[in-house]
NUSE-612448 format. One record per residue (C-alpha): x negated, y negated, z. Coordinates in steps of 0.2 Angstrom, whole numbers, plus 5000, padded with zeros to 4 digits. Each point is the difference from the previous one (the first is absolute). Layout:
SITE; u; v; w
SITE; X; Y; Z $
...
END
This chain:
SITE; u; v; w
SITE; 4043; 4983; 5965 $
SITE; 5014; 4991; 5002 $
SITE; 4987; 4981; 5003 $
SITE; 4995; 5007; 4983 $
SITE; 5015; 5002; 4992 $
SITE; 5005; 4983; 4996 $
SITE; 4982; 4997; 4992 $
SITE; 5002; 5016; 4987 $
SITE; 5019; 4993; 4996 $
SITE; 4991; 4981; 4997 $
SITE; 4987; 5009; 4990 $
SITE; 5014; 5008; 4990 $
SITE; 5011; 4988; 4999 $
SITE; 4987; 4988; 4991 $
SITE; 4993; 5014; 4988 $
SITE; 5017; 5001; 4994 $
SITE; 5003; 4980; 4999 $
SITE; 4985; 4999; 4991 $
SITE; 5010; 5004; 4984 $
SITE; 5014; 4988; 5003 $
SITE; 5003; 4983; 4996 $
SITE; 5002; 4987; 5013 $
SITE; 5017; 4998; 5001 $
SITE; 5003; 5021; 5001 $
SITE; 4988; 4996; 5017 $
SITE; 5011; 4990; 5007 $
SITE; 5016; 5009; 4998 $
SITE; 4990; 5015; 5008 $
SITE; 4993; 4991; 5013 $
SITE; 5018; 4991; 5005 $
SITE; 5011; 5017; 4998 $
SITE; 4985; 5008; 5015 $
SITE; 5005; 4985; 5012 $
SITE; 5017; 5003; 4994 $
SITE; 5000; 5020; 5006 $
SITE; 4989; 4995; 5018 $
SITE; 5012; 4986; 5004 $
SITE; 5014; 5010; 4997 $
SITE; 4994; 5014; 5011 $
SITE; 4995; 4987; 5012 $
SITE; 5017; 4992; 4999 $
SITE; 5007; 5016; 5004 $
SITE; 4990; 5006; 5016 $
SITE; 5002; 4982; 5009 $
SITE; 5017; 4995; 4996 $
SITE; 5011; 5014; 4996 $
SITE; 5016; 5003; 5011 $
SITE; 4995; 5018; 5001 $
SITE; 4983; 5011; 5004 $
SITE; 4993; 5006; 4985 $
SITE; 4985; 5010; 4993 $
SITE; 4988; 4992; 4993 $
SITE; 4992; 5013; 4992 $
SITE; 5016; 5009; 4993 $
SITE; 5004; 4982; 4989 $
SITE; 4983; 4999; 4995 $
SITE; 5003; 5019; 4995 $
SITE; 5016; 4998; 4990 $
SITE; 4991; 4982; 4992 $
SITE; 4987; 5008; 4994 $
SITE; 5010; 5016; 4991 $
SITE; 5014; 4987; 4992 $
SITE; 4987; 4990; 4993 $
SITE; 4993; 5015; 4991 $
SITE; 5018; 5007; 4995 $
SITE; 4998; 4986; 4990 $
SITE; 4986; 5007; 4990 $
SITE; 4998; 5019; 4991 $
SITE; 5006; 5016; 5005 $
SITE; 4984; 5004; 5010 $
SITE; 4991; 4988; 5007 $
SITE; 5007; 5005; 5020 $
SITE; 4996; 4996; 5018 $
SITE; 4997; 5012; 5013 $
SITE; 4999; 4996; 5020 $
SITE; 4984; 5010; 5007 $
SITE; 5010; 5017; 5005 $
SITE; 5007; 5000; 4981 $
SITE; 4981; 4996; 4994 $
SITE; 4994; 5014; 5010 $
SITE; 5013; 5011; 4994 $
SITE; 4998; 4996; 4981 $
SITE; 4979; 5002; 5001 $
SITE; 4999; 5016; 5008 $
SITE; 5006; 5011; 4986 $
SITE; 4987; 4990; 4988 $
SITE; 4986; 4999; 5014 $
SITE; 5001; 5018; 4997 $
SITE; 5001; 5006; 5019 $
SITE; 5008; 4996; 5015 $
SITE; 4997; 5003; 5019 $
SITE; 5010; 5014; 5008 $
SITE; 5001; 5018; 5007 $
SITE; 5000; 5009; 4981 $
SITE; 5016; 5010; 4997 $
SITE; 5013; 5001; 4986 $
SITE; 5018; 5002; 5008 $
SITE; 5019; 5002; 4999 $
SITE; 5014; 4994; 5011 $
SITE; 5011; 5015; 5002 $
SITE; 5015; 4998; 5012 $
SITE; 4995; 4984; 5010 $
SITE; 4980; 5009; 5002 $
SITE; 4984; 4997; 4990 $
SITE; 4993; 5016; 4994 $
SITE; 4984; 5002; 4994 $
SITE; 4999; 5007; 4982 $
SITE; 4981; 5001; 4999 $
SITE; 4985; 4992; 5009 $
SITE; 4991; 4988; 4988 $
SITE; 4984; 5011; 4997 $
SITE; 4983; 4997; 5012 $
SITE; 5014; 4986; 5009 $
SITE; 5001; 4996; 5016 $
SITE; 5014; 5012; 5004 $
SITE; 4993; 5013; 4990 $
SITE; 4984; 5001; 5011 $
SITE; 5012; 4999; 5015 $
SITE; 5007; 5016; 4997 $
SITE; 5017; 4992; 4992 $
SITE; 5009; 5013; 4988 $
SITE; 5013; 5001; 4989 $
SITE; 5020; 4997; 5006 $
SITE; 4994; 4995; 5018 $
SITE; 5010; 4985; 5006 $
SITE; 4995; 4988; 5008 $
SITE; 5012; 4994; 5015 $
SITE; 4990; 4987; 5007 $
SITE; 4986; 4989; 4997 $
SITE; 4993; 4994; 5016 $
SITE; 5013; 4994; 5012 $
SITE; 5015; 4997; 4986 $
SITE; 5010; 5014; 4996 $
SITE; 5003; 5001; 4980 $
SITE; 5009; 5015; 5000 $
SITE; 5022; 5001; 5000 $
SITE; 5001; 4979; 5002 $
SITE; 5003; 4996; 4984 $
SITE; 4983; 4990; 4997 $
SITE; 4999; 4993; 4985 $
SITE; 4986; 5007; 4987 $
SITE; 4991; 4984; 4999 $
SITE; 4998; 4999; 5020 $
SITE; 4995; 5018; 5000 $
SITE; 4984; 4996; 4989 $
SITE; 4996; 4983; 5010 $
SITE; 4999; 5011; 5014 $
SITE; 4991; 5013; 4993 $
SITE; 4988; 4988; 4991 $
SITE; 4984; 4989; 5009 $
SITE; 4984; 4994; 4998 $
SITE; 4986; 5015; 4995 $
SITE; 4990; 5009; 5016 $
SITE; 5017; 4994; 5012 $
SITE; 5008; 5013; 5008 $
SITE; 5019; 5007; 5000 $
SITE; 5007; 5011; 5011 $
SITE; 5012; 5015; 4990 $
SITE; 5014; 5010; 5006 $
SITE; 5000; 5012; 4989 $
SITE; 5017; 5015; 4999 $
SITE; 4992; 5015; 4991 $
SITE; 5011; 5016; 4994 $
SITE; 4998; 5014; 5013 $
SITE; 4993; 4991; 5014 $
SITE; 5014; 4991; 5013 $
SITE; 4989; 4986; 5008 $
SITE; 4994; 4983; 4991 $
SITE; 4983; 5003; 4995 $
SITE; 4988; 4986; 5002 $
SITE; 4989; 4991; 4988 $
SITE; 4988; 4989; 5002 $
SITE; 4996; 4993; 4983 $
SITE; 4986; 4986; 4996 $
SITE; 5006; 4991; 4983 $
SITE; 4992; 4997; 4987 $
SITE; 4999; 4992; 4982 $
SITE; 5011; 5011; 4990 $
SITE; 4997; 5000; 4980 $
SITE; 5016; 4993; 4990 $
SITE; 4999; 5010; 4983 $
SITE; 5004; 4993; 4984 $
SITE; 4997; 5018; 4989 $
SITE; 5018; 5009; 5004 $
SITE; 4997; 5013; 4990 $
SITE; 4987; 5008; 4989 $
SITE; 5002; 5017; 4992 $
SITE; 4996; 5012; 4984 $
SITE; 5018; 5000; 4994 $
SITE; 4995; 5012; 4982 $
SITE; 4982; 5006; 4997 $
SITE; 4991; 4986; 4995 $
SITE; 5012; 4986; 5005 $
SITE; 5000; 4991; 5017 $
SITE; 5013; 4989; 5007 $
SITE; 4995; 4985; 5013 $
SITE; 5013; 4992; 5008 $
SITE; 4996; 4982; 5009 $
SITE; 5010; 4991; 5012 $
SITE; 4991; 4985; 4999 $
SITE; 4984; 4989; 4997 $
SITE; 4994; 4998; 5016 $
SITE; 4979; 4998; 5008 $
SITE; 4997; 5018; 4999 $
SITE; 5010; 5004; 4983 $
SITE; 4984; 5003; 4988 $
SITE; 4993; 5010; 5013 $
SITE; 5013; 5012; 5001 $
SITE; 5004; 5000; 4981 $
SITE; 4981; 5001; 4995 $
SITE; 5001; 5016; 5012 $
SITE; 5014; 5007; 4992 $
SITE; 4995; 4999; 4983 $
SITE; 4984; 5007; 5006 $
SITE; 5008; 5015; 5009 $
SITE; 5012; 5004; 4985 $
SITE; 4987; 4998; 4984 $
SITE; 4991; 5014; 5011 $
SITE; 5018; 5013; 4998 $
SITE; 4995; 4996; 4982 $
SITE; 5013; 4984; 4995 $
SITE; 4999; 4993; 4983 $
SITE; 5015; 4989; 5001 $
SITE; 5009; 4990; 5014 $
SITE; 5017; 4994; 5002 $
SITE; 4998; 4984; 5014 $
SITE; 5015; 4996; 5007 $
SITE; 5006; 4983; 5005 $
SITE; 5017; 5004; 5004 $
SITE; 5008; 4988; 5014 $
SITE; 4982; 4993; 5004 $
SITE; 5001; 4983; 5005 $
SITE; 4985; 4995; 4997 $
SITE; 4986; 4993; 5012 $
SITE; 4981; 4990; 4998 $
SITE; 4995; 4995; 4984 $
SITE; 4983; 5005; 5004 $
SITE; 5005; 5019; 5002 $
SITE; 5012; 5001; 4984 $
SITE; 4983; 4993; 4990 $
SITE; 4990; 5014; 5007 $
SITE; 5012; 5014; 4998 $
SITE; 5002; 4993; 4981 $
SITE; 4983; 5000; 4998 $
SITE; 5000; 5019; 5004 $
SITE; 5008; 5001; 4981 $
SITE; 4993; 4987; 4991 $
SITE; 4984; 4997; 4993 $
SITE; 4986; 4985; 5008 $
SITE; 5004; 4983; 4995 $
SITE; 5018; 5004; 4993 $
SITE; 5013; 4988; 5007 $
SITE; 5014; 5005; 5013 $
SITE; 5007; 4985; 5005 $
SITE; 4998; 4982; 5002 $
SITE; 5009; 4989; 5009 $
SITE; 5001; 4979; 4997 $
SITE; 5012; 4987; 5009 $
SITE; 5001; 4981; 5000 $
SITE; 4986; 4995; 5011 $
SITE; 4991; 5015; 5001 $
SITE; 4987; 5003; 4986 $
SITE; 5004; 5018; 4989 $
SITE; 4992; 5016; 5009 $
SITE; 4996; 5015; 4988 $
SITE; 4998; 5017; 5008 $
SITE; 4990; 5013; 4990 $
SITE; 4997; 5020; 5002 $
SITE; 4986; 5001; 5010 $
SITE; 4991; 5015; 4991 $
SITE; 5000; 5012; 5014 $
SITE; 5015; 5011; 4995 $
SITE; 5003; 5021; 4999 $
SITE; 5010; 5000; 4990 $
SITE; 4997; 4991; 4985 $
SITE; 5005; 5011; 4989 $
SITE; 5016; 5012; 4999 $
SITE; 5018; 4999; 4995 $
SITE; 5009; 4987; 5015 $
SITE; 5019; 4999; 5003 $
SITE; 5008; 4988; 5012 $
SITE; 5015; 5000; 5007 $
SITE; 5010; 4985; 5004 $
SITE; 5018; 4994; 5006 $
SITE; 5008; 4985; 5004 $
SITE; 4994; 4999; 5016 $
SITE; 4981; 5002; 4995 $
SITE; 4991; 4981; 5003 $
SITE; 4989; 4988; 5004 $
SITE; 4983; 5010; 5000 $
SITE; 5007; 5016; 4993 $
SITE; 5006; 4991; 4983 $
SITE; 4983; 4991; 4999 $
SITE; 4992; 5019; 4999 $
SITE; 5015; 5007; 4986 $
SITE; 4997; 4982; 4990 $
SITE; 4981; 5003; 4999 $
SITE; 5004; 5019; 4995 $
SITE; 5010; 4996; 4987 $
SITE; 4993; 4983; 4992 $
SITE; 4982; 5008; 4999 $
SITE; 5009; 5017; 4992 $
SITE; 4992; 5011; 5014 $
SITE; 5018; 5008; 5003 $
SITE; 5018; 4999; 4999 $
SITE; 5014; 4993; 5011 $
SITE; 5013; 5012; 5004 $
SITE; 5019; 4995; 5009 $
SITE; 5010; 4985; 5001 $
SITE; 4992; 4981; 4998 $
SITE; 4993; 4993; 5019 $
SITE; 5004; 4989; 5012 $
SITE; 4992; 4984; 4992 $
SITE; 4990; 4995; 5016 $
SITE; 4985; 4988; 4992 $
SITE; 4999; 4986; 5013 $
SITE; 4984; 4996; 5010 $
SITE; 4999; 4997; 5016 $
SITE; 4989; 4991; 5014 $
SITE; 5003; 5003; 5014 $
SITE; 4997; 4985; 5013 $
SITE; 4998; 5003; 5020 $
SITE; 5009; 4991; 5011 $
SITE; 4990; 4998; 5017 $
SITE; 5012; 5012; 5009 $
SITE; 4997; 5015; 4990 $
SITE; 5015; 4995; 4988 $
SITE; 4998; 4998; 4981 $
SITE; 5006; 4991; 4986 $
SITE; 4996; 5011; 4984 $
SITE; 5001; 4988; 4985 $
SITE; 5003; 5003; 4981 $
SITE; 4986; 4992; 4991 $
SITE; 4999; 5010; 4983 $
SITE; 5004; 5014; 4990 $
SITE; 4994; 5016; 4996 $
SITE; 4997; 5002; 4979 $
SITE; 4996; 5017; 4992 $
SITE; 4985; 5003; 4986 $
SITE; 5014; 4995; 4988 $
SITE; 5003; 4984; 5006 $
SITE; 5017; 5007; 5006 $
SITE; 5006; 4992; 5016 $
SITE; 5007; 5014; 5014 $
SITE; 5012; 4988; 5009 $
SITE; 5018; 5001; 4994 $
SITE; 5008; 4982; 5000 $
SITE; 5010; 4992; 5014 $
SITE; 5006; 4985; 5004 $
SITE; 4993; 4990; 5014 $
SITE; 5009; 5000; 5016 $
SITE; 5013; 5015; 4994 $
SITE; 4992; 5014; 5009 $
SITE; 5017; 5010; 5003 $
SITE; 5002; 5002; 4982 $
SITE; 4981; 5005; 4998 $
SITE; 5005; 5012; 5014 $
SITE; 5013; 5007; 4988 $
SITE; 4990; 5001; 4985 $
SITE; 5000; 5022; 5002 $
SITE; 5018; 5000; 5006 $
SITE; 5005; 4987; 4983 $
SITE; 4987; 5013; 4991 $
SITE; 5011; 5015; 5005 $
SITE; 5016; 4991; 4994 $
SITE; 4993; 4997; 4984 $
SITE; 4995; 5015; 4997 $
SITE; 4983; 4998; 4996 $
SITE; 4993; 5012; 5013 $
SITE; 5011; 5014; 4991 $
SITE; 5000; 4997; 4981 $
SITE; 4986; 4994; 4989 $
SITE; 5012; 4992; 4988 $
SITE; 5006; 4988; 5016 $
SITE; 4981; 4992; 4996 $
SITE; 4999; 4985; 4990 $
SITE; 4985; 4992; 4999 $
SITE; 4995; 4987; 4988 $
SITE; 4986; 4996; 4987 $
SITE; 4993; 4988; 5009 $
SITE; 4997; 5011; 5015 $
SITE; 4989; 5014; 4991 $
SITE; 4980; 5002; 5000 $
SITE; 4990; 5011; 4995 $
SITE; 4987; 5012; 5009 $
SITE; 4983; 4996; 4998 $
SITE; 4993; 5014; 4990 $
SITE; 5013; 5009; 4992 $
SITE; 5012; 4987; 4997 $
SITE; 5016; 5007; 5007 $
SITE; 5015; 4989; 5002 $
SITE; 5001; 4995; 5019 $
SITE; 5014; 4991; 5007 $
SITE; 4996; 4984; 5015 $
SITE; 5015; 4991; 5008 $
SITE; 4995; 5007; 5017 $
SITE; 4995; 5017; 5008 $
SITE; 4995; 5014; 4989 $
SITE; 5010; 5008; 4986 $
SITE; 4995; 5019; 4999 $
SITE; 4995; 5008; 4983 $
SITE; 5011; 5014; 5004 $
SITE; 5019; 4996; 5009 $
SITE; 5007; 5013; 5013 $
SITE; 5016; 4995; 5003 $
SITE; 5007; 4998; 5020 $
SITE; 5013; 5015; 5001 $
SITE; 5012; 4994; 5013 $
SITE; 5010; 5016; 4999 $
SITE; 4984; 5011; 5009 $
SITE; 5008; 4996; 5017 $
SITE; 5018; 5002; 5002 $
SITE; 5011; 4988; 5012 $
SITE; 5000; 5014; 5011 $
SITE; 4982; 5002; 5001 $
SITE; 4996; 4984; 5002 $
SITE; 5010; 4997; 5017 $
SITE; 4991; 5017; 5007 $
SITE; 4983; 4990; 4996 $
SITE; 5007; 4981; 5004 $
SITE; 5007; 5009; 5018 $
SITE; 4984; 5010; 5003 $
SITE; 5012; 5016; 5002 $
SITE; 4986; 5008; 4988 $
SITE; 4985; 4996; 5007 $
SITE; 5007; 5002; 5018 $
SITE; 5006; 5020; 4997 $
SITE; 4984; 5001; 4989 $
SITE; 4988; 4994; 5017 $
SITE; 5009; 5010; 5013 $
SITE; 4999; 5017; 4989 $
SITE; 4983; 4998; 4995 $
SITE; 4995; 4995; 5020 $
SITE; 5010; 5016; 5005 $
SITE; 4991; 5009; 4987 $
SITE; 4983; 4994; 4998 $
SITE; 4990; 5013; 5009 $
SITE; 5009; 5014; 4987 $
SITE; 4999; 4989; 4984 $
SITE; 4981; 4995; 5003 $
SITE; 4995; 5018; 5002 $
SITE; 5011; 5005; 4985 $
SITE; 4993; 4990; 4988 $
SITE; 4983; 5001; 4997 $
SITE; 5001; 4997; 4979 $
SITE; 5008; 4984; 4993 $
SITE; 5000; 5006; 4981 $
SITE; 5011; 5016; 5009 $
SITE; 5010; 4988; 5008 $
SITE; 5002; 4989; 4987 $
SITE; 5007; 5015; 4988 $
SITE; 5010; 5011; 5014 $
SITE; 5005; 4988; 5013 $
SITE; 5018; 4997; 5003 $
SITE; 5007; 4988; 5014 $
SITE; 5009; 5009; 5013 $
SITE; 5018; 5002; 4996 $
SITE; 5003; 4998; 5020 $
SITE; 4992; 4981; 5000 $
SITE; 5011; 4997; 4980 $
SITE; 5016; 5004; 5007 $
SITE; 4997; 4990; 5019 $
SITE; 4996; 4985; 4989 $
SITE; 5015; 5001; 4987 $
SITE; 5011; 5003; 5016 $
SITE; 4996; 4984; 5010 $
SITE; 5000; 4992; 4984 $
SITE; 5017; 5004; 4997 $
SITE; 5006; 4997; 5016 $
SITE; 4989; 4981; 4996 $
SITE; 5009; 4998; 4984 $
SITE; 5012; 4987; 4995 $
SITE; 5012; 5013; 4990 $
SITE; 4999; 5018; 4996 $
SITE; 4986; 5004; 4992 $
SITE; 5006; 5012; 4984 $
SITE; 4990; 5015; 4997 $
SITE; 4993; 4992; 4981 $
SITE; 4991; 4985; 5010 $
SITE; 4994; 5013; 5012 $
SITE; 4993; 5011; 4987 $
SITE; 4990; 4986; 4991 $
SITE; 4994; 4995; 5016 $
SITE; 4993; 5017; 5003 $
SITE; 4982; 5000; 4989 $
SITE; 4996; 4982; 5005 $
SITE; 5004; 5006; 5020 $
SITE; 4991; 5014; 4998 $
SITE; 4982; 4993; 4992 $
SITE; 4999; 4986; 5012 $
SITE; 5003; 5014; 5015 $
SITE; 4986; 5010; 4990 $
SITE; 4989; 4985; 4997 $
SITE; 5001; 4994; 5020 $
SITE; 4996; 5022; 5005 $
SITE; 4984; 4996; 4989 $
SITE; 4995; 4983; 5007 $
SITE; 5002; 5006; 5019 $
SITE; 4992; 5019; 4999 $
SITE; 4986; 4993; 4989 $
SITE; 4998; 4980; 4995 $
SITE; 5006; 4986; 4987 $
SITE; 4991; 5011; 4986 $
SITE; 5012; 5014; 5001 $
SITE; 5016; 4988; 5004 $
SITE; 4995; 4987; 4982 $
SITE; 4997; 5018; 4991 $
SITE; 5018; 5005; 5003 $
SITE; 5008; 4985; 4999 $
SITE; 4991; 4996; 4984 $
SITE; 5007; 5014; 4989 $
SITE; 5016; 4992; 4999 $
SITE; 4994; 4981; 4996 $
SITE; 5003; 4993; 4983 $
SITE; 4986; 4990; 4997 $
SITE; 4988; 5014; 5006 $
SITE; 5009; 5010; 4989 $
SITE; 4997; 4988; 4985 $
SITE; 4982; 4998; 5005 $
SITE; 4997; 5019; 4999 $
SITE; 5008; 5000; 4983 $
SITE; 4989; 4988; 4994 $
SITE; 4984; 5008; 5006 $
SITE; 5006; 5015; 4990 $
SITE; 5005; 5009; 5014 $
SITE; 5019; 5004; 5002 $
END
């Protein structure tokens, strides 16, 4: 691979000269022996050792600093990293934990995993994992999982601590490819409406949404609220076929169309469920890339409406480019356009990526997130959806038919430090392991729970107390009191995630979210 290498980089190299004129040629050709006899330079004559690869490295990335917002490098661990949430799997033992005091406890086996087939329950910890002890040495989290990951049908060697029994209990575990889901949640939130939340666009996404969909038509849904919230997008690919799940064969979603690549439309493919049917999506600031191709499409071809605050504005293209050591150069080389015409990327200015980093931050400041009347756009930025005609606004991401202000007074100062210093989540994970055997067996019914259940006063009153005692003042009883309902449904919504799954925990959690409240009103519902 690596003989080859310099034969596909020629190759490429004169595919994209071929365009150029003679004299752009040269200066390409001079600034490539400029870069290698610099490098050259460096390793024979400099008065220090240095590393070769580490300049190359930092070469590479300040040249494409120079460029947009997105078009990145990544050495072969970050390329690695950065696939495996959209490959849609990963190689490992199959469990979903949480650190509690220095010790990784399992909250559940991932189901038909590795660890579940190995006998591996819910709150074991695991103490060592073949000769490394992870427990008490305050081993990062990210070392934890490297140890605990490998390559599929290798073996690890467990110590496992279970409640009630006094010796390490070992497990020998065979890993396995464990499934990476997109779906988060998908659930009957009122007869005949369903709610769908993704996380992201990744190789296994239409699968899983064309499941869902499935599973909730058959509890009898007539409407669907998809939401978008915080996703971050993904493959192009995926967000066509999830699009095409809405719209009709042959109707636009996206195309995309860049200075030296040729204009690419992608159409509905014709083999949607549910082609028919009110659809709201939800979207915030923080909704991009993939996920603002879907809510564009949605909303230009009048299949739905757009409900929240307008996205992030991610349009950019990129190819990615491997490097012969596993790294990757990811290369913007067009934009995405919606059926309107309307581009999704938000301008920038071309080595300024700090301030495009700010863009949310300069967003809050404005007050655009908060009050529609902080939105200006101009004239010149509106279209028009394709077959109803309503007024739709470009100048990057996507501007919501129906605005749901960001309420920055929900969480308290107070509150916010319990979650920013995990006292919550900590007093939260060592109740509920403590407890787990009694709160299982309790509750049996969710739509019970989620109408009776009230979080332990015990576990409220150990958090408020190490929060105080954490707290950079006194904290007066009228912050305290308005923390309190917040406190409590994230406490009730955590109960419902770890006695049944991400179901139950979105369906509390959901009740007190704007936009699914807005959504809900406009399917006649609330």
């Amino acid at each position: 691979m690596r003989r080859l290498f310099p034969i596909f980089l020629s190759a490429f190299l004169a595919l994209a000269s071929s365009a150029q004129t003679p004299q752009e040629r040269a200066d390409l050709n001079m600034t490539m022996q400029k870069i290698g006899t610099t490098l050259m330079a460096i390793k024979a004559l400099y008065i220090d050792t240095t590393n070769t690869v580490s300049l190359g490295d930092n070469a590479i990335k300040a040249m494409l600093e120079q460029l947009d917002p997105h078009s990145n490098y990544s050495n072969a661990e970050e390329t690695k990293k950065l696939t495996e949430p959209l490959d849609g799997n990963f190689e490992g033992i199959g469990v979903q934990f949480n650190v509690l005091n220095d010790t990784l406890v399992v909250v559940q086996p991932v189901s038909k995993g590795p660890s579940e087939k190995a006998g591996i329950l819910a709150g074991d910890r695991i103490i060592t994992v073949d000769d490394s002890v992870i427990a008490g040495v305050k081993m990062p989290r990210e070392k934890m999982m490297k140890l605990l990951r490998g390559p599929k049908n290798s073996v690890v060697m467990l110590g496992i601590k279970r409640r009630g029994v006094e010796e390490l209990i070992p497990f020998r575990i065979i890993r396995d490819k464990i499934p990476l889901y997109s779906v988060d949640a998908a659930y009957m939130i009122r007869p005949e409406i369903g709610i769908i939340r993704l996380g992201n666009f990744a190789a296994s996404t239409h699968d899983e949404i064309h499941d869902a969909i499935k599973k909730l038509k058959k509890k009898g849904m007539k409407s669907l609220i998809l939401d978008l919230e915080q996703n971050g997008g993904g493959y192009l690919e995926a967000a066509n076929e999830v699009a095409s799940e809405f719209l009709t064969k042959g109707e636009l979603v996206v195309y995309t169309d860049g200075r030296s690549v040729p204009q690419k439309q992608f159409r509905a493919s014709g083999n949607g469920i549910f082609t028919e049917g009110k659809v709201i999506v939800l979207v915030d600031q923080y909704t991009a890339s993939a996920a603002e191709i879907v809510s564009g499409a949605i909303q230009d071809q009048d299949r739905g409406y757009i409900v929240g605050r307008r996205t992030f504005g991610k349009g950019l293209v990129q190819r990615p480019v491997e490097l012969p050591d596993g790294s990757m150069v990811r290369l913007t080389v067009s934009h995405y356009f919606t059926p309107t015409g309307r581009c999704i990327q938000k301008p920038y200015e071309k080595g300024k990526k700090k301030d495009y980093e700010e863009d949310i931050l300069n967003r809050l400041n404005s007050g655009e997130l908060m009050h529609i009347d902080s939105i200006h756009l101009a004239d010149s930025l509106k279209y028009y959806t394709l077959k109803e005609h309503r007024v739709v606004y470009g100048g990057g991401g996507i501007m919501p038919d129906y605005f749901v202000p960001l309420d920055t007074t929900v969480y308290t100062r107070f509150h916010r430090m319990l979650t920013r210093k995990n006292i919550l989540l900590n007093n939260y994970l060592e109740y509920f392991d403590k407890n787990r055997k009694e709160l299982t067996a309790k509750h049996k019914d969710f739509e019970r729970f989620k109408d009776e259940f009230e979080p332990p006063q015990q576990l409220i009153d150990s958090i408020v107390a190490e929060g105080k005692r954490s707290y950079d003042k006194p904290v007066e009883q009228e912050e305290l009191q308005k923390t309190m309902p917040r406190l409590k449904l994230q406490l009730k919504a955590l109960f419902a995630r770890d006695i049944w799954d991400m179901n139950e925990y979105f369906a509390i959690i959901n009740e007190d979210n704007e936009s699914v409240k807005k959504a809900l009103e406009l399917l006649g519902t609330e």
